[in-house]
N, C-alpha and C positions, 0 to 999 in steps of 0.2 A: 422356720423360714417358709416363706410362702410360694407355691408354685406357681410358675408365668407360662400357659404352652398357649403356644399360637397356636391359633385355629382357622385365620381365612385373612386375604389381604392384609391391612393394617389393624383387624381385629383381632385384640389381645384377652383372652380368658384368665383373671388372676385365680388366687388358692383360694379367694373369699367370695366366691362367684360373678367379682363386677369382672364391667366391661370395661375398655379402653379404644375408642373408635380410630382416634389419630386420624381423622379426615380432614378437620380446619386447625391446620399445626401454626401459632402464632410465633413466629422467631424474631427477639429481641433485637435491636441491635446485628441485622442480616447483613447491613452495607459495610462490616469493620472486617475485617483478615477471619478470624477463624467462621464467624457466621456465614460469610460469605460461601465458605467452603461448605460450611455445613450444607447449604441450602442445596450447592451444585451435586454436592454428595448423596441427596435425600433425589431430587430430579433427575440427575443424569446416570445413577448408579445402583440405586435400589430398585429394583425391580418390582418389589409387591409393594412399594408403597402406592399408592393411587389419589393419596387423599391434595389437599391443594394446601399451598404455604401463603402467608400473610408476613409477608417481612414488613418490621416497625422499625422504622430509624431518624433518630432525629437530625442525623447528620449534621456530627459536629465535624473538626479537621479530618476526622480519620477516618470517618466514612463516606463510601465514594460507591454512590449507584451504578459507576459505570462498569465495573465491575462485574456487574448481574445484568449490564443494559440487554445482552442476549438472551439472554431467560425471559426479561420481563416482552421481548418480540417474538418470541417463538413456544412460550408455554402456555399461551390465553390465558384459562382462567384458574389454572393450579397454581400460575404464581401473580398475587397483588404486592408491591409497593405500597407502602402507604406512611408520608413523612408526617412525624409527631414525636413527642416529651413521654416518654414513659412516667414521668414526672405527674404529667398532666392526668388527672383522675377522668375528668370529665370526657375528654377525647378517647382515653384509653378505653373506656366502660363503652364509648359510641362500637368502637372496634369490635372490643369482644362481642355484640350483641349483632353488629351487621356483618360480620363475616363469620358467627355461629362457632367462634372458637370452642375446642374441645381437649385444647394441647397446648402448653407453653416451655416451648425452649430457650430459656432465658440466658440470654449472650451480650446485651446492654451493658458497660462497662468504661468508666475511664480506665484508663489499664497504664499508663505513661508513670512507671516511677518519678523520674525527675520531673513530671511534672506535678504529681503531685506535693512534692517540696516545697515548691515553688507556690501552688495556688491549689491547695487543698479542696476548696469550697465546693470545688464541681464535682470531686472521688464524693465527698462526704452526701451533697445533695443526689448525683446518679444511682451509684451505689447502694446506699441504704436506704431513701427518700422511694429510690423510683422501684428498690425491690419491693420494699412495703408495697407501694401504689399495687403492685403488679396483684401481688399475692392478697390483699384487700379485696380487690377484684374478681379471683380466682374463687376464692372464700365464699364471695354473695351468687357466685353460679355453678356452686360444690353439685348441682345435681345433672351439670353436663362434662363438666371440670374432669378428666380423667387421669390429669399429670400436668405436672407443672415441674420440669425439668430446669434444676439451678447449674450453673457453670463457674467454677472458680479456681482456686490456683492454688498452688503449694507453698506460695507465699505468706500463707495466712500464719502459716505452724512455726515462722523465722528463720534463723538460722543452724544450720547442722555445724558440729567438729569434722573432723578429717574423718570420721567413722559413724554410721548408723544410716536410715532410712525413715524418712516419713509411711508413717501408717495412717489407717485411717482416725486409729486412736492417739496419734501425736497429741497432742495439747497446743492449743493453740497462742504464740508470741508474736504476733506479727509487729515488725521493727519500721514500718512506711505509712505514712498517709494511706498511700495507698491499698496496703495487704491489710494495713485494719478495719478500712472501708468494708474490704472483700468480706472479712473475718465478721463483722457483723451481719452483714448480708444474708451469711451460710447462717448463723447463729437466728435471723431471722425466720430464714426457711424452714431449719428445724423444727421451728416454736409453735411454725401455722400446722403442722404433722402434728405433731403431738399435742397442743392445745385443740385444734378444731378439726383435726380429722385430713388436711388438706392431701391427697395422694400428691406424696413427694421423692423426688431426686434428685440428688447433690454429687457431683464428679468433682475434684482437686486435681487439677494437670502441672504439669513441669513446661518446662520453657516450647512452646511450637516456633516452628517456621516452615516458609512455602510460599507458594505463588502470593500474590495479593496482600501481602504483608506492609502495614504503611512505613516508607522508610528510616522512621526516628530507630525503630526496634536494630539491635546488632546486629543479625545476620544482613537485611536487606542494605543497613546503610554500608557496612563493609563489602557487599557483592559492588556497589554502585560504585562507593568512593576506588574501590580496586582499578575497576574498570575502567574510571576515566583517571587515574593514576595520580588522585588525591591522598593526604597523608589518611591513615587509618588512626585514628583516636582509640586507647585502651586504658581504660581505669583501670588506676592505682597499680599493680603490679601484674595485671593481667593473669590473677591465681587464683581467682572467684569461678565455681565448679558452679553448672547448671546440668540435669540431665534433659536430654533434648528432643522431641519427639516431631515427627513431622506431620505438618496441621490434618491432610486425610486418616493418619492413623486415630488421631483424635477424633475426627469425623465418626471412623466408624468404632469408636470406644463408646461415642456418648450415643448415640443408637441403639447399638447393641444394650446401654444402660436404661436407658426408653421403652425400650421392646422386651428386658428380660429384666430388669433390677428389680429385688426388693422396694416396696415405696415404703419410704423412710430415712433408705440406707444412702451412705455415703461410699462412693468408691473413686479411689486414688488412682490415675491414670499416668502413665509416665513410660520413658520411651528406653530405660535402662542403658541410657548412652549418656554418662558423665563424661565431660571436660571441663577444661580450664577455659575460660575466656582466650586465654592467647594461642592457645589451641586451636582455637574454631578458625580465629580470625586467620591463622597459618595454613591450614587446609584449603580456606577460602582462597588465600593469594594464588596457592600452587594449583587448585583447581582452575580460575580464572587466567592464570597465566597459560596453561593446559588451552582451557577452552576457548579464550579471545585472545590468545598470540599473547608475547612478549610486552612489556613497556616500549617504547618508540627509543629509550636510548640502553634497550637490551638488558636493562639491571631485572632481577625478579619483586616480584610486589609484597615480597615481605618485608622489601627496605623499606615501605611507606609507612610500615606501622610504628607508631609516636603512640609513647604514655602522656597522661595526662591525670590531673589531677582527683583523686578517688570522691566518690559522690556519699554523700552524708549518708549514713545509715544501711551501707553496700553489707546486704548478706554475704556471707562467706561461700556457702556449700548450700544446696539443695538437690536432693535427690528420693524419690519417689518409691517406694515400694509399693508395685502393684500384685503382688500375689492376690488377693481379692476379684482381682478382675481375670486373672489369668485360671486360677482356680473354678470360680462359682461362673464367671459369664463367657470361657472357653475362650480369650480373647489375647492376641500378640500384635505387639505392632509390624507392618510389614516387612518396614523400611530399618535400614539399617543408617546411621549418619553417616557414612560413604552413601551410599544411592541414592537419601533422602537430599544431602545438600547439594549433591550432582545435579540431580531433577531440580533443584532451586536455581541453582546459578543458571542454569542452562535458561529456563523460564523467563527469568529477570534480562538476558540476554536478548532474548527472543521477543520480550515484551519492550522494548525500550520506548514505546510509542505511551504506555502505560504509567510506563516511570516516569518521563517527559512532563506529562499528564497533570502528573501526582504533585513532582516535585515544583514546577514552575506556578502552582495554584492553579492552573488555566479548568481541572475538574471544577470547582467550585462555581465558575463560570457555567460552566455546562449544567452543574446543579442550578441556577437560581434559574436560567432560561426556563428549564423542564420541569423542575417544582418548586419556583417561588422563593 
């Protein structure tokens, strides 16, 4: 295993004596839920970082600049916007070269099961299409290139029985459009390490949630539907286990994986809080009921929850073993899912300007004003 010790700022000294400057940090995909955070996480919370971010986003539905609109007025020139197709070679190669990329945090991503059922074409070209593009790229400027950070999910390895844990060595089954997209992706990045030398790193997460979340995902559409005293929708028997991690702890997993991992290596990230679907959605009502008062005719909001019909190819169980990460890179998530969904619902509460935003389309609007 090879040694990582910091030595000054964002400068990272490996076992083999390169360097890793992390000054023009390129992040994929910055305007979706977890990039997002990353970004705020990298600026408003690490303290030795110094270097400046380049968020790429082509913004599709579910990403939403406004999100970061305070960063990009108040951080000058450590943070650029810059809308574009990671797809797109041409434009992508303009990037790396005008903004002197030296880091890729790779977080671009269809990520919508259901929707990948439905219309595959976009997982398949995003996903694999636009990782190649990326790491092609990365490849032709291997002599400033210092990492190229992959982000992926626990989705890839399928599904679990009632007993065991995803390691890094699971085998990979992914049962979705979409988790096999993923699954190639990873299988890509691997390929460009060990065929061409590429400094790489690959994290597999379990389920996030948190602020800025778009609300197709469970937790944010049950905070919303709660709240204004809509039926809750639960697939199939509502006994499909996720372990749940909350998006800053992932923030600073995949950091700490940046700044300390092995390149190469793959590490499994997960928040060791399994539930059930109908679980979460239960906490959620009793919390929201807690925190925004009663229904208007006094019932509690677990009466809202209605099943509904189970979605094609619904994994059973998923759940993460991170000993790797707790072990080798000294790492725990903070938050516990009482704290973690508390701080959610509270957020989502407190943002309704955001949600409003989101849900009515009226962002998109604001998107074509400001970028076209």
């Amino acid at each position: 295993m090879s040694m990582i010790t910091i030595t000054m700022g964002n400068q990272l000294k490996l076992g083999t004596g390169e360097f890793t400057m992390m000054k023009h940090v390129l992040v994929t995909g910055g305007c979706g839920f977890i990039g997002a955070n990353f970004i705020r996480y990298l600026l408003e919370e690490v303290g030795d970082f110094d270097g400046r971010i380049v968020n790429v986003d082509k913004l599709t539905y579910a990403g939403n600049p406004k999100s970061l609109a305070d960063l990009e007025a108040s951080m000058g020139d450590r943070y650029r916007f810059v809308r574009a197709d990671i797809c797109d070679r041409e434009e992508m190669g303009k990037i790396f070269d005008d903004y002197e990329i030296d880091t890729v945090a790779h977080f671009a991503a269809e990520s919508h099961v259901d929707r990948s059922i439905v219309a595959p074409d976009d997982f398949i070209r995003t996903n694999i299409f636009g990782t190649y593009t990326l790491l092609q790229l990365a490849r032709e400027r291997m002599d400033r290139i210092g990492l190229f950070h992959h982000v992926s999910t626990d989705e890839v390895f399928g599904s679990l029985g009632e007993t065991g844990l995803f390691t890094e060595e699971t085998s990979y089954k992914p049962n979705s459009p979409y988790s096999a997209s993923k699954a190639s992706s990873d299988h890509i990045v691997r390929a460009y390490h060990h065929t061409y030398g590429l400094p790489v790193t690959i994290s597999n997460c379990s389920n996030n949630y948190g602020p800025y979340q778009f609300p197709e995902k469970l937790i944010p559409l049950m905070i919303m539907n709660a709240r204004e005293g809509k039926p809750l929708p639960v697939y199939g028997d509502g006994k499909n286990v996720r372990d749940w991690l909350y998006v800053r702890d992932h923030c600073t997993a995949i950091w700490r994986v940046m700044t300390r991992g092995d390149r190469g290596r793959t590490y499994n990230i997960g928040g060791r809080n399994e539930m059930e679907n109908i679980r979460v959605v239960e906490v959620i009502c009793d919390l929201v009921d807690e925190l925004a008062g009663p229904l208007e005719d006094g019932r509690s909001r677990r009466e809202l929850i209605t099943y509904v019909k189970d979605r094609p190819g619904h994994d059973r169980r998923y759940a993460i073993d991170c000993t790797r990460m707790e072990k080798e890179q000294d790492w725990l998530p903070e938050e516990s899912f009482e704290t973690g969904i508390r701080k959610t619902i509270q957020w989502y509460l407190d943002n309704q300007a955001w949600v409003d935003d989101v849900r009515s389309g009226e962002y998109q609007d604001w998107i074509q004003a400001h970028y076209g």
